[in-house]
Biopython code that builds the backbone (N, CA, C, O; Angstrom):
import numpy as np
from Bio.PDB.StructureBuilder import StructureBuilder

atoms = [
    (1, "UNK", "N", (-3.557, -25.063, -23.083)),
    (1, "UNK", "CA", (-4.160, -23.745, -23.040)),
    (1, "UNK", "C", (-3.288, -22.755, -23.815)),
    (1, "UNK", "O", (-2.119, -22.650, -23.443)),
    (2, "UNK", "N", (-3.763, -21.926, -24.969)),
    (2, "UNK", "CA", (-3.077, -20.971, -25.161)),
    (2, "UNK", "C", (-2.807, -19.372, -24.351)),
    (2, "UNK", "O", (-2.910, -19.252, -23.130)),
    (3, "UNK", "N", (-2.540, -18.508, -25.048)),
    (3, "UNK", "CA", (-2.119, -17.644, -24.191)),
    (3, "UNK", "C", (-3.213, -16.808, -24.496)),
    (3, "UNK", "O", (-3.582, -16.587, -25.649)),
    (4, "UNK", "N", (-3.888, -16.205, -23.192)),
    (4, "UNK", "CA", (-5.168, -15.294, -23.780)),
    (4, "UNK", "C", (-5.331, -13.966, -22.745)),
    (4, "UNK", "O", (-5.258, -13.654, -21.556)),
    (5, "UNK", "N", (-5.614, -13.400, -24.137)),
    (5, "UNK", "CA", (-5.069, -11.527, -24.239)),
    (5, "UNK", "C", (-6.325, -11.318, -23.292)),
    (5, "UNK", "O", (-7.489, -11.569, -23.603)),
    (6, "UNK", "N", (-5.722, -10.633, -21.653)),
    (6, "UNK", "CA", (-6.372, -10.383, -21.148)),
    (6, "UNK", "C", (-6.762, -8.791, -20.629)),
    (6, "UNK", "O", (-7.365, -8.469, -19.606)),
    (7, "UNK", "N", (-6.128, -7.808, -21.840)),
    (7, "UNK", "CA", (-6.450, -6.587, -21.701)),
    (7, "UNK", "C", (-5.130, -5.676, -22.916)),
    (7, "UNK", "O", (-3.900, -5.637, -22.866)),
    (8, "UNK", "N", (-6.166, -5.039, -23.934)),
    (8, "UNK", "CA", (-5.120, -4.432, -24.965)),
    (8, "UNK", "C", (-5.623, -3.018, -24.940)),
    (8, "UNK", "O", (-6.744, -2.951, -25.443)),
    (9, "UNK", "N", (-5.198, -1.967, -24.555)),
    (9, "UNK", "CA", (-5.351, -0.639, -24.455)),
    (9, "UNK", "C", (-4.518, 0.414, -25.778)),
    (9, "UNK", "O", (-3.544, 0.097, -26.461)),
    (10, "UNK", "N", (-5.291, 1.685, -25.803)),
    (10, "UNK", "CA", (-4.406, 2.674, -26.473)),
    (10, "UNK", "C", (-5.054, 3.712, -25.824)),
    (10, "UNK", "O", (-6.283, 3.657, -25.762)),
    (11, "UNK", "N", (-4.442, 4.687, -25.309)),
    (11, "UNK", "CA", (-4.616, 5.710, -24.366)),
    (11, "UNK", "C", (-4.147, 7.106, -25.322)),
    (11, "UNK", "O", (-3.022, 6.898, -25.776)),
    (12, "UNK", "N", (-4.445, 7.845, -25.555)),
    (12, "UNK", "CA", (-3.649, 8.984, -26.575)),
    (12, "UNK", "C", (-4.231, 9.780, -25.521)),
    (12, "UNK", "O", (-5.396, 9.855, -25.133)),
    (13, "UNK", "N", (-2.720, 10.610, -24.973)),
    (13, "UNK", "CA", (-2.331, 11.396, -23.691)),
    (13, "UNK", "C", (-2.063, 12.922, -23.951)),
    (13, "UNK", "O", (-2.041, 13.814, -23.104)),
    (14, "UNK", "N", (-1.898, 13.011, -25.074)),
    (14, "UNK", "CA", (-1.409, 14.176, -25.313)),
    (14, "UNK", "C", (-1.347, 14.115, -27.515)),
    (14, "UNK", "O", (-1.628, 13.180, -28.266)),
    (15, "UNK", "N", (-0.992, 15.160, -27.751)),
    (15, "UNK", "CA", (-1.087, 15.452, -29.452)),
    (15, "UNK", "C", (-0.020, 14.629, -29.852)),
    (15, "UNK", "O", (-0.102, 14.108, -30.964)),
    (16, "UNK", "N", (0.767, 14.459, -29.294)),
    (16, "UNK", "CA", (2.153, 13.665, -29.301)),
    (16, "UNK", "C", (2.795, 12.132, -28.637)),
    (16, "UNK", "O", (3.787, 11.420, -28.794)),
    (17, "UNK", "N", (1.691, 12.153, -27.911)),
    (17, "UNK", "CA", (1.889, 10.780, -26.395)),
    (17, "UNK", "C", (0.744, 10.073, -26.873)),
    (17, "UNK", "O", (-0.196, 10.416, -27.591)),
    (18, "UNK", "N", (1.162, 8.600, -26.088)),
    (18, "UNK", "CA", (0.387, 7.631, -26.510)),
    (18, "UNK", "C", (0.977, 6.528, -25.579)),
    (18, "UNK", "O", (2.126, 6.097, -25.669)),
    (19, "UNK", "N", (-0.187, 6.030, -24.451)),
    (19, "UNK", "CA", (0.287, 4.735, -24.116)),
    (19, "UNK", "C", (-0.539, 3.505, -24.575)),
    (19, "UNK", "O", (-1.742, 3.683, -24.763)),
    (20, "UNK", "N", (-0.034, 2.341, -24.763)),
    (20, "UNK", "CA", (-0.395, 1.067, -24.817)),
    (20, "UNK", "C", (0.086, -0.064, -23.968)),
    (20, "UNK", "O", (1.242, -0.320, -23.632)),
    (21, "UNK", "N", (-0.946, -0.646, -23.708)),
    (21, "UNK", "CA", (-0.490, -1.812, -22.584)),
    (21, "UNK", "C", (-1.270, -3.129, -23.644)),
    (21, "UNK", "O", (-1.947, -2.874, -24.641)),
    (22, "UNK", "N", (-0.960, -4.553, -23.115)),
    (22, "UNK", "CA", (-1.241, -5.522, -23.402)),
    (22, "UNK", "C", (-0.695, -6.287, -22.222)),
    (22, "UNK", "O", (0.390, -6.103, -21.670)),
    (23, "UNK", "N", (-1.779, -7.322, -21.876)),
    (23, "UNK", "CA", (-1.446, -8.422, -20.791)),
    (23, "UNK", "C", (-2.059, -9.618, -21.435)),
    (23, "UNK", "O", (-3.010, -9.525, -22.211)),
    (24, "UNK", "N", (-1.591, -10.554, -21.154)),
    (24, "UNK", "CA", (-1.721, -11.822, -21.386)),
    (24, "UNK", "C", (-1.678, -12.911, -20.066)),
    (24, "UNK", "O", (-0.723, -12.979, -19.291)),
    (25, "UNK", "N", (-3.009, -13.815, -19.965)),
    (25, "UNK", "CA", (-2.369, -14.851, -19.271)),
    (25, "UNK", "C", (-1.466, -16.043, -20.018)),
    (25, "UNK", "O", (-1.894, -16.350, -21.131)),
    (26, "UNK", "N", (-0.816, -16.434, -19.769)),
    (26, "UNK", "CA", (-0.226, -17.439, -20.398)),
    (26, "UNK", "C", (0.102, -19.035, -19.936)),
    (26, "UNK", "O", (0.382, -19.197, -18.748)),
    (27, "UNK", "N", (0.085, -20.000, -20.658)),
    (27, "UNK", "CA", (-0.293, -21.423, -20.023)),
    (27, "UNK", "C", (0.920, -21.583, -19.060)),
    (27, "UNK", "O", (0.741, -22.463, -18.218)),
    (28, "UNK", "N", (1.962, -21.014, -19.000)),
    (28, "UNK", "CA", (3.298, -21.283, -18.136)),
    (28, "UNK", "C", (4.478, -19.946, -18.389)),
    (28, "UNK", "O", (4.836, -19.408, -19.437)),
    (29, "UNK", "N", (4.871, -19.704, -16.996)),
    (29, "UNK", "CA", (5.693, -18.499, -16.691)),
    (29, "UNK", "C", (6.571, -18.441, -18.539)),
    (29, "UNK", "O", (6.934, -19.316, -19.325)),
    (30, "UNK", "N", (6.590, -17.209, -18.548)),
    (30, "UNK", "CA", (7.526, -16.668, -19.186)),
    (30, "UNK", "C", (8.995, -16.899, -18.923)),
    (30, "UNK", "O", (9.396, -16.265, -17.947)),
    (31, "UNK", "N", (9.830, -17.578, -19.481)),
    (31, "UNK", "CA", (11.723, -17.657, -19.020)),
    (31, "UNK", "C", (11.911, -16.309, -18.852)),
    (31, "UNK", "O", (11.943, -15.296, -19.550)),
    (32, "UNK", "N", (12.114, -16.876, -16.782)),
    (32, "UNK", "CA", (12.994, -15.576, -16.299)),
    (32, "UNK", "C", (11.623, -14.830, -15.212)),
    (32, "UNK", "O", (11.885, -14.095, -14.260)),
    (33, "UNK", "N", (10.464, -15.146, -15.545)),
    (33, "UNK", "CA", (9.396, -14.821, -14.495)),
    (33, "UNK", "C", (8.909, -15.510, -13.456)),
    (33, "UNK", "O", (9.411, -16.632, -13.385)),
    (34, "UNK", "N", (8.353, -15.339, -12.866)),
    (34, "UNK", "CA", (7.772, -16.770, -11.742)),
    (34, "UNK", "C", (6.136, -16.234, -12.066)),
    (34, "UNK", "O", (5.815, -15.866, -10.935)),
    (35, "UNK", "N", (5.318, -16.061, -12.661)),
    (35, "UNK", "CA", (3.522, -15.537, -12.991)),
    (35, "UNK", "C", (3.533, -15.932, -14.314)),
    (35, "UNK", "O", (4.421, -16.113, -15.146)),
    (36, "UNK", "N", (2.076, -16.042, -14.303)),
    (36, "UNK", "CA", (1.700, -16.528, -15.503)),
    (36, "UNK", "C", (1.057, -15.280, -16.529)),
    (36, "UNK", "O", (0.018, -15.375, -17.181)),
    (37, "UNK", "N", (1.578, -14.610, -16.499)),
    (37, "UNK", "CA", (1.801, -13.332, -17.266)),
    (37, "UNK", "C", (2.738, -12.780, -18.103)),
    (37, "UNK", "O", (3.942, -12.789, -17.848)),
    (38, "UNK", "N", (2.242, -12.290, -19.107)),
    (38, "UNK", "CA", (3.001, -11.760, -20.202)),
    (38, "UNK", "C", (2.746, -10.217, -20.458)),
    (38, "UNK", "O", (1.645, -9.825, -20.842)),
    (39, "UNK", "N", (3.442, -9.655, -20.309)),
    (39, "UNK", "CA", (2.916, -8.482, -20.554)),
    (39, "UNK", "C", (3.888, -7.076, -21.572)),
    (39, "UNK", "O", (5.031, -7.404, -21.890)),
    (40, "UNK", "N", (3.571, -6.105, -21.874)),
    (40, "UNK", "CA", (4.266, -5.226, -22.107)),
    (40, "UNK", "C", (3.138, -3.913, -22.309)),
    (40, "UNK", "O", (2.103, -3.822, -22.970)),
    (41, "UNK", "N", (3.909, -2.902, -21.358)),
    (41, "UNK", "CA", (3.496, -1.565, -21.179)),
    (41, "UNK", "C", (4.142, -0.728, -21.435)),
    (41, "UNK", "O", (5.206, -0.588, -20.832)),
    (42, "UNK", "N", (3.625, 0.446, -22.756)),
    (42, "UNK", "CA", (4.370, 1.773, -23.176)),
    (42, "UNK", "C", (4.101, 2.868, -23.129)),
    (42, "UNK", "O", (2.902, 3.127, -23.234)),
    (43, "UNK", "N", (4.818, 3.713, -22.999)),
    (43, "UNK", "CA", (4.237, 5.097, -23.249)),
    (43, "UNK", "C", (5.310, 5.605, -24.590)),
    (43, "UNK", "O", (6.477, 5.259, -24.779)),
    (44, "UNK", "N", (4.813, 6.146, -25.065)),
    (44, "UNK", "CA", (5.494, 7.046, -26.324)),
    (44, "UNK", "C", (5.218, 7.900, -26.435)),
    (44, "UNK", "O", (4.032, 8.174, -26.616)),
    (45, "UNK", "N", (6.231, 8.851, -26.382)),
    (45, "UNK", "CA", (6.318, 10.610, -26.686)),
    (45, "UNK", "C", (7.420, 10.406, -28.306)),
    (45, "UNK", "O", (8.395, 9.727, -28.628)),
    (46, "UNK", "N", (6.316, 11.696, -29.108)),
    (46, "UNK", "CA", (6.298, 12.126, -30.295)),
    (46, "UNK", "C", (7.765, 10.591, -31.080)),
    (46, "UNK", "O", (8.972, 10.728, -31.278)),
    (47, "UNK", "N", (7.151, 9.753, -31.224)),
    (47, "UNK", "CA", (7.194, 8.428, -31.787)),
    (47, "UNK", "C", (8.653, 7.655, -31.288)),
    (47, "UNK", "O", (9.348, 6.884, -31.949)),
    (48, "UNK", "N", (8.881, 8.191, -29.747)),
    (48, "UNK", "CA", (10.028, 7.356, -28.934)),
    (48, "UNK", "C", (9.554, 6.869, -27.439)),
    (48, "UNK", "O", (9.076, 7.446, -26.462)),
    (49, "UNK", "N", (9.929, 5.505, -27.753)),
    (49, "UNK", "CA", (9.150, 4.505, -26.165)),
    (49, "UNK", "C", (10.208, 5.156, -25.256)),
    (49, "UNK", "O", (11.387, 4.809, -25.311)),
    (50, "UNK", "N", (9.745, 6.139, -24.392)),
    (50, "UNK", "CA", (10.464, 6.571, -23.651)),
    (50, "UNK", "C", (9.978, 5.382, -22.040)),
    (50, "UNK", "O", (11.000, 5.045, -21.443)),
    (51, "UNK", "N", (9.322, 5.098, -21.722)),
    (51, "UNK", "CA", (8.953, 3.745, -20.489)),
    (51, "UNK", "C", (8.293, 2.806, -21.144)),
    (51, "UNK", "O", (7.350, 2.975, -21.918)),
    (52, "UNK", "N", (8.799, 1.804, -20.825)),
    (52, "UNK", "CA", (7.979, 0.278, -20.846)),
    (52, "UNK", "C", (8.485, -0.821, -20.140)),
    (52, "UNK", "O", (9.616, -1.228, -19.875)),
    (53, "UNK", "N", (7.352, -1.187, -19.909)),
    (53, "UNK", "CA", (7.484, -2.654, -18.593)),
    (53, "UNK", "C", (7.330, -3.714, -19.094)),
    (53, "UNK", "O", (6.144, -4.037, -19.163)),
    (54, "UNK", "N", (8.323, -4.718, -19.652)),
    (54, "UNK", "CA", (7.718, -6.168, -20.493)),
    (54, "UNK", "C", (8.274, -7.299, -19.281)),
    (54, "UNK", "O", (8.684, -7.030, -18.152)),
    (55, "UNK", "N", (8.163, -8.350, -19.792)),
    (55, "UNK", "CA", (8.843, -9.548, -19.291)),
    (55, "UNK", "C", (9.195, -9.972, -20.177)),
    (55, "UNK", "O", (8.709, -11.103, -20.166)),
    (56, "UNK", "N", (9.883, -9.841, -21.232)),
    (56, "UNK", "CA", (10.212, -10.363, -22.699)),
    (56, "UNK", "C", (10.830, -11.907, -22.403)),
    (56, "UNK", "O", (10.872, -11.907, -21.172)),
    (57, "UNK", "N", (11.159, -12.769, -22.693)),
    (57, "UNK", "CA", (11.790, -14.225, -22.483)),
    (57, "UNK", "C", (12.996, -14.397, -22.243)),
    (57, "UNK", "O", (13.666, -14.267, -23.268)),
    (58, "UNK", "N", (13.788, -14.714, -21.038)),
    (58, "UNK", "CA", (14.926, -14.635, -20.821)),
    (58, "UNK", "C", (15.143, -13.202, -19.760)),
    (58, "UNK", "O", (15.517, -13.290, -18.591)),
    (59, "UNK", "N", (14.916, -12.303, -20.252)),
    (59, "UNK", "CA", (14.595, -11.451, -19.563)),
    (59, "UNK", "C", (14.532, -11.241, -17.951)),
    (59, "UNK", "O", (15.301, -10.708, -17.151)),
    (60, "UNK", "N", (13.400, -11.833, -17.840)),
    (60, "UNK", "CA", (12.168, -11.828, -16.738)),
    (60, "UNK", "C", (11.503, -9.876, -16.883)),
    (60, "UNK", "O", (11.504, -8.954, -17.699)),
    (61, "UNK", "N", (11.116, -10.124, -15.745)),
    (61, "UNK", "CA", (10.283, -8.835, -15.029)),
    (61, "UNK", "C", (10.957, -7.688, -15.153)),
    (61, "UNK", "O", (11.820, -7.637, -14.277)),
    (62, "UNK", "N", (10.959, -6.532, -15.995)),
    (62, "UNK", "CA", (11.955, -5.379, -15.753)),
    (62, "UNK", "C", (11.385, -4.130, -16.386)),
    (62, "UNK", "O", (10.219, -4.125, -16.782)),
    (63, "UNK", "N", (12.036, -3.250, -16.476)),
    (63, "UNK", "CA", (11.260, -1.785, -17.286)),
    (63, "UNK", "C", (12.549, -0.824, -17.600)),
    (63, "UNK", "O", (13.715, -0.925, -17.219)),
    (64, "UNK", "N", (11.874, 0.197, -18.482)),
    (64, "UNK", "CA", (12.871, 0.683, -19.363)),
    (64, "UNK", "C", (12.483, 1.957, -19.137)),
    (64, "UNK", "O", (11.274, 2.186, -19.098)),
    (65, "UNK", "N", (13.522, 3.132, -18.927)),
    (65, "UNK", "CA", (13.302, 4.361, -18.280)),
    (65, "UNK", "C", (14.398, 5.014, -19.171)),
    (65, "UNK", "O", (15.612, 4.978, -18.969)),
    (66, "UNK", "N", (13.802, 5.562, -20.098)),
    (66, "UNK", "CA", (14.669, 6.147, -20.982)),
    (66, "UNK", "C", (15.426, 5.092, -21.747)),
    (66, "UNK", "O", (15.012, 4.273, -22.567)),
    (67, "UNK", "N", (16.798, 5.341, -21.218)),
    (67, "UNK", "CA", (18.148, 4.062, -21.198)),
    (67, "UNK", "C", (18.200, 3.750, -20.559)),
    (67, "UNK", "O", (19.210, 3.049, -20.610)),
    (68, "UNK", "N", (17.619, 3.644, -19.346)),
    (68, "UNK", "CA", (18.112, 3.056, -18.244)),
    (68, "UNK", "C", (17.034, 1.481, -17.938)),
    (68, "UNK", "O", (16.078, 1.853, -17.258)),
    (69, "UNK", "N", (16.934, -0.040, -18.227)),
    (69, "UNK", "CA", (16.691, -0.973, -17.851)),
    (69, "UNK", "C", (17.118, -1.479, -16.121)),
    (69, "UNK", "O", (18.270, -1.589, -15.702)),
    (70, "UNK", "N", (15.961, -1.707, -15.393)),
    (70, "UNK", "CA", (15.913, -1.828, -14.246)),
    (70, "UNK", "C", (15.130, -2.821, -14.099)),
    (70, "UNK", "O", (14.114, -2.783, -14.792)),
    (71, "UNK", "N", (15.314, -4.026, -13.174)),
    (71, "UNK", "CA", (14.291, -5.209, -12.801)),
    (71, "UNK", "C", (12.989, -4.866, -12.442)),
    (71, "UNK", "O", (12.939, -3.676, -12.132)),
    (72, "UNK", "N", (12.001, -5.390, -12.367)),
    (72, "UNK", "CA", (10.888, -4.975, -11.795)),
    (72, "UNK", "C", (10.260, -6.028, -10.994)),
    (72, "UNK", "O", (9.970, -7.086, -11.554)),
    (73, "UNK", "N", (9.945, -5.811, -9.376)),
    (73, "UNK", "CA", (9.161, -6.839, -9.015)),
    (73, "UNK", "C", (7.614, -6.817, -9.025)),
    (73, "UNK", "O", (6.821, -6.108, -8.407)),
    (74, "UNK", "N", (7.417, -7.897, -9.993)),
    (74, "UNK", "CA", (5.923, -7.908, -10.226)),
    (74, "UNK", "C", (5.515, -8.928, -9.066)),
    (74, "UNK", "O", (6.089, -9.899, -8.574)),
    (75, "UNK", "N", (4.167, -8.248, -8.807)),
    (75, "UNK", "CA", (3.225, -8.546, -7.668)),
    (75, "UNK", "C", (2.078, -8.851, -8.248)),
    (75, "UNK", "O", (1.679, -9.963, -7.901)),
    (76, "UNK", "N", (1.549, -8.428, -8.824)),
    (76, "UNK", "CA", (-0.202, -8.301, -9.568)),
    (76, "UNK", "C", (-0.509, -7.517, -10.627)),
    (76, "UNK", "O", (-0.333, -6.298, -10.627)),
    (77, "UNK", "N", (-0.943, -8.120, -11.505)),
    (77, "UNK", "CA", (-1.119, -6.889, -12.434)),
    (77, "UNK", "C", (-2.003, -5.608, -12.319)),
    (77, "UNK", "O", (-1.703, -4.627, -13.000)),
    (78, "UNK", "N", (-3.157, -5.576, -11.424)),
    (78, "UNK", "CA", (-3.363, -4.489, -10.902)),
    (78, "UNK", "C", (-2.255, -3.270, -10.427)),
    (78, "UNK", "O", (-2.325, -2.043, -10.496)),
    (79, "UNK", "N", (-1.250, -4.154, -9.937)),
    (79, "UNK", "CA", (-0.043, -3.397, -9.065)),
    (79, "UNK", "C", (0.797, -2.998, -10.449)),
    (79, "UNK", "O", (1.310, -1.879, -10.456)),
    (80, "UNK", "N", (0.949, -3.760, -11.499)),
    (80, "UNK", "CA", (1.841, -3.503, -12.421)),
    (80, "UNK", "C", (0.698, -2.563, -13.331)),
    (80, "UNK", "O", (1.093, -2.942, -14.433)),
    (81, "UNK", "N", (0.090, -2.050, -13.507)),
    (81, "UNK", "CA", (-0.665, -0.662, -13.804)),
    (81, "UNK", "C", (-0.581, 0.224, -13.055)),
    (81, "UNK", "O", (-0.167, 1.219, -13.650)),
    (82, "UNK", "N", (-0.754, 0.397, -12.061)),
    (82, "UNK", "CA", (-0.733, 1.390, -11.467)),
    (82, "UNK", "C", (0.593, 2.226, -10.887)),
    (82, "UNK", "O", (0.527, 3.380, -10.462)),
    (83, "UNK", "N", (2.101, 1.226, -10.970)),
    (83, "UNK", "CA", (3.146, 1.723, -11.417)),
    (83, "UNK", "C", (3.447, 2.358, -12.364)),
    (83, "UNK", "O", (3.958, 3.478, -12.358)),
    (84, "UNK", "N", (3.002, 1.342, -13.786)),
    (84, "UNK", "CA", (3.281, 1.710, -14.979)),
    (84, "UNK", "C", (2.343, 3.323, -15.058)),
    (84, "UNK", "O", (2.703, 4.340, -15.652)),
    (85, "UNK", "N", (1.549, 3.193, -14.554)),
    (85, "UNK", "CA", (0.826, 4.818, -14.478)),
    (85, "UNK", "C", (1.142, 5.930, -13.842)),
    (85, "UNK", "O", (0.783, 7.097, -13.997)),
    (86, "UNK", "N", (2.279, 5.111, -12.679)),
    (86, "UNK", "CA", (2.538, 6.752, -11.571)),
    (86, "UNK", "C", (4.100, 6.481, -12.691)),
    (86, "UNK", "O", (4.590, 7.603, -12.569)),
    (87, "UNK", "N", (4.937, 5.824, -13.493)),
    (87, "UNK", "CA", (5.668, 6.487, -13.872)),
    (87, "UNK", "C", (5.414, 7.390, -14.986)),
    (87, "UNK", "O", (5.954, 8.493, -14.897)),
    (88, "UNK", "N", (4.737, 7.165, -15.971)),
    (88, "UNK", "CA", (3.880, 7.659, -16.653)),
    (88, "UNK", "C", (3.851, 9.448, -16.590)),
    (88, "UNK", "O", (4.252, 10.313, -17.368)),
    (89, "UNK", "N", (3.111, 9.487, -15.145)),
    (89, "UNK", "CA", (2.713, 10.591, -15.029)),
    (89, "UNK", "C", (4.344, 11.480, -14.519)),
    (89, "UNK", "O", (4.365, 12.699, -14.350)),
    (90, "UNK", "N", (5.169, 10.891, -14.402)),
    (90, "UNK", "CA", (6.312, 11.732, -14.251)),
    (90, "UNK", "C", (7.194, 12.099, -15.389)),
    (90, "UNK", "O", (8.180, 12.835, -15.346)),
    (91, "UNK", "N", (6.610, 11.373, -16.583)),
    (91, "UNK", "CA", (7.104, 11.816, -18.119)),
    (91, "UNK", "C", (6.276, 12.757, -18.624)),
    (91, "UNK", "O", (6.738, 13.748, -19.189)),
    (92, "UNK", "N", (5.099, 12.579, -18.495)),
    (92, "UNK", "CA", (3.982, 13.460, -19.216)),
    (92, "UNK", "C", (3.985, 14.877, -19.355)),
    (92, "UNK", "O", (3.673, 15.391, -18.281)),
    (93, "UNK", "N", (4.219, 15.736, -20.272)),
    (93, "UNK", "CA", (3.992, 17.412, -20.527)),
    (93, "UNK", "C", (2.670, 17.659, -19.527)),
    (93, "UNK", "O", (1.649, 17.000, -19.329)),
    (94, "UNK", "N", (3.228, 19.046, -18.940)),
    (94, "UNK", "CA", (1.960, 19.741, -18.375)),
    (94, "UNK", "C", (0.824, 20.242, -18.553)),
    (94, "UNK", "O", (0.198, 20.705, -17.600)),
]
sb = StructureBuilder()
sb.init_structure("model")
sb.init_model(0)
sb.init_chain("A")
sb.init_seg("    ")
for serial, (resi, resn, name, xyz) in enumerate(atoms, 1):
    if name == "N":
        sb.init_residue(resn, " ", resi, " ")
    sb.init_atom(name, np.array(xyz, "f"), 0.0, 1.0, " ", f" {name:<3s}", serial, name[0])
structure = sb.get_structure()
């Protein structure tokens, strides 16, 4: 089985902001995950990924808050949107 793109978004939030997500199922965990998910979620203000949530390889599960890289425990990808959205909304201009 290959890996199949199970949701690719572009959200333009603002004149300057822009999020994109992409999920993937994939035939076997990502090195460093325990799900069969691949994913990476961004937001970008005026052309710097200020948050994103990947599982990149080796990696595992984690997210990026400014500079600051922190683990992330993924549960569902429903659940991993709707994080990626309440942090979101704590970057976003008024």
């Amino acid at each position: 089985m290959k890996a199949k793109l199970l949701l690719e978004e572009r959200h333009q939030l603002h004149d300057a902001a822009f999020a994109e997500l992409r999920v993937w199922r994939v035939p076997q965990p990502v090195r460093g995950s325990r799900h069969d998910f691949k994913y990476t979620l961004a937001y970008v203000v005026t052309g710097v990924c200020v948050l994103r949530y990947d599982n990149e390889a080796g990696k595992g599960d984690h997210k990026h808050l400014g500079e600051i890289e922190t683990p992330y425990r993924f549960s569902t990808p429903e659940q991993l949107l709707a994080d990626f959205w309440q942090d979101v909304d704590h970057w976003r201009p008024l």
